[in-house]
C-alpha positions as CSV (number, residue, x, y, z in Angstrom):
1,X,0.0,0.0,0.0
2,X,1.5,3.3,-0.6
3,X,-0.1,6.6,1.2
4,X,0.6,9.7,-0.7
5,X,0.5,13.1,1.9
6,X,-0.3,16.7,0.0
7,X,-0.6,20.0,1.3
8,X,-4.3,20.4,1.8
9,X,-5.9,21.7,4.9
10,X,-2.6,22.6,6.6
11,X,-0.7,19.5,5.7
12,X,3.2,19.9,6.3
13,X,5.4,17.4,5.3
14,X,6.2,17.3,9.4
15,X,2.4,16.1,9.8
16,X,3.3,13.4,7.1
17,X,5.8,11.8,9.0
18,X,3.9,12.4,12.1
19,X,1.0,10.8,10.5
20,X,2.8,7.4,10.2
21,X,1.5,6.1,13.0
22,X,-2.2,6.4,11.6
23,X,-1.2,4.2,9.1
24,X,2.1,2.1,11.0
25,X,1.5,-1.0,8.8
26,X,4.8,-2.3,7.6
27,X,3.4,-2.9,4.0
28,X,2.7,0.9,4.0
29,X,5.3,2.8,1.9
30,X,4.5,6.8,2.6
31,X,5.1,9.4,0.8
32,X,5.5,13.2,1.1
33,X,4.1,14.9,-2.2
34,X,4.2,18.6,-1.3
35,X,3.2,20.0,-4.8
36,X,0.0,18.0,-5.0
37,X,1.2,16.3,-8.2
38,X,0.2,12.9,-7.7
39,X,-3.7,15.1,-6.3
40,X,-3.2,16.4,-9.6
41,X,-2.7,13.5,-11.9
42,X,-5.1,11.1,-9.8
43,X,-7.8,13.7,-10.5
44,X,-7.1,14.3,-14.3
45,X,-6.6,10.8,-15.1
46,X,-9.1,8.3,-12.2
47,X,-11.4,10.6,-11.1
48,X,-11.9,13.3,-14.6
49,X,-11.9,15.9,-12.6
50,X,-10.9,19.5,-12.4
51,X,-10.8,19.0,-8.6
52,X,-7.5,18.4,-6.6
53,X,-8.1,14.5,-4.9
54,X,-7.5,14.4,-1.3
55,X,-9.0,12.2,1.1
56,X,-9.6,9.6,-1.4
57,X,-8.3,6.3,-2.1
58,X,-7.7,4.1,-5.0
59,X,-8.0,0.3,-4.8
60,X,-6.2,-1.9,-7.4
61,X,-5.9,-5.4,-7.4
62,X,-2.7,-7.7,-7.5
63,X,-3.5,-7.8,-10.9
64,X,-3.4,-4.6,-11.8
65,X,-1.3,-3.6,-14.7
66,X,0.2,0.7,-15.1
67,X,-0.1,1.8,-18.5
68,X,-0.7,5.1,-18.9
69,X,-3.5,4.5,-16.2
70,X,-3.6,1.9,-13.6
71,X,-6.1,-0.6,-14.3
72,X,-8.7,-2.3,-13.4
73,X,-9.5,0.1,-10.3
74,X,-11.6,-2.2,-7.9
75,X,-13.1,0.7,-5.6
76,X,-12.0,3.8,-4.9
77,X,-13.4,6.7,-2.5
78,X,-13.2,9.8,-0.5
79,X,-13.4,10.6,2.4
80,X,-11.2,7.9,3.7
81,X,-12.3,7.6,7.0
82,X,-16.3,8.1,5.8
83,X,-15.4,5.3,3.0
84,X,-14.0,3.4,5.4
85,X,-16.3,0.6,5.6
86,X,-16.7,0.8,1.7
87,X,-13.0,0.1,1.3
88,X,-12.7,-3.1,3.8
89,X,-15.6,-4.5,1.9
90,X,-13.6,-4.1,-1.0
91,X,-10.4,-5.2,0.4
92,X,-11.3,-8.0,2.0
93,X,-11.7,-10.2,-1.3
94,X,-8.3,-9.0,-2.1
95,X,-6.9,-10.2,1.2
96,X,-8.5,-13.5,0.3
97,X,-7.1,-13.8,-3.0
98,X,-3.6,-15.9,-3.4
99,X,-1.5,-13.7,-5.3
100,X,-0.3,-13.9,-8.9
């Protein structure tokens, strides 16, 4: 899993680092992104939006192939903590699943 941090409602790359232990998982690789470019593309090119994404996530599957776009997107949502139940019912499939 990968969390991405941007600068939105006060966000400071300090907060980031701070904010690993809301995610402390091992399997979670966070990053810093403090011009909002991955906001930027994930809204262009998931969501077709003019709007920055924040607060959302984007499920793929261990099948899940980049080119040009990541694909097939399983679930996604926003907020995270409001989509929270939405994205363990999504998950939890996943978790199931042997992977490839």
């Amino acid at each position: 899993m990968y969390a991405i941090w941007v600068p939105f409602l006060a966000g400071t790359e300090g907060a980031a680092n701070v904010s690993q232990r809301v995610l402390p998982d091992p399997r979670v690789t966070q990053y810093w992104d403090g011009s909002a470019l991955t906001s930027d593309w994930f809204a262009r090119n998931v969501d077709h939006s003019a709007a920055p994404a924040w607060d959302m996530y984007y499920l793929y599957g261990p099948g899940a192939v980049w080119r040009g776009v990541p694909a097939p997107l399983v679930s996604s949502g926003g907020t995270i903590i409001g989509s929270a139940s939405g994205l363990d019912g999504a998950i939890q499939p996943l978790l199931a699943e042997p992977s490839p």
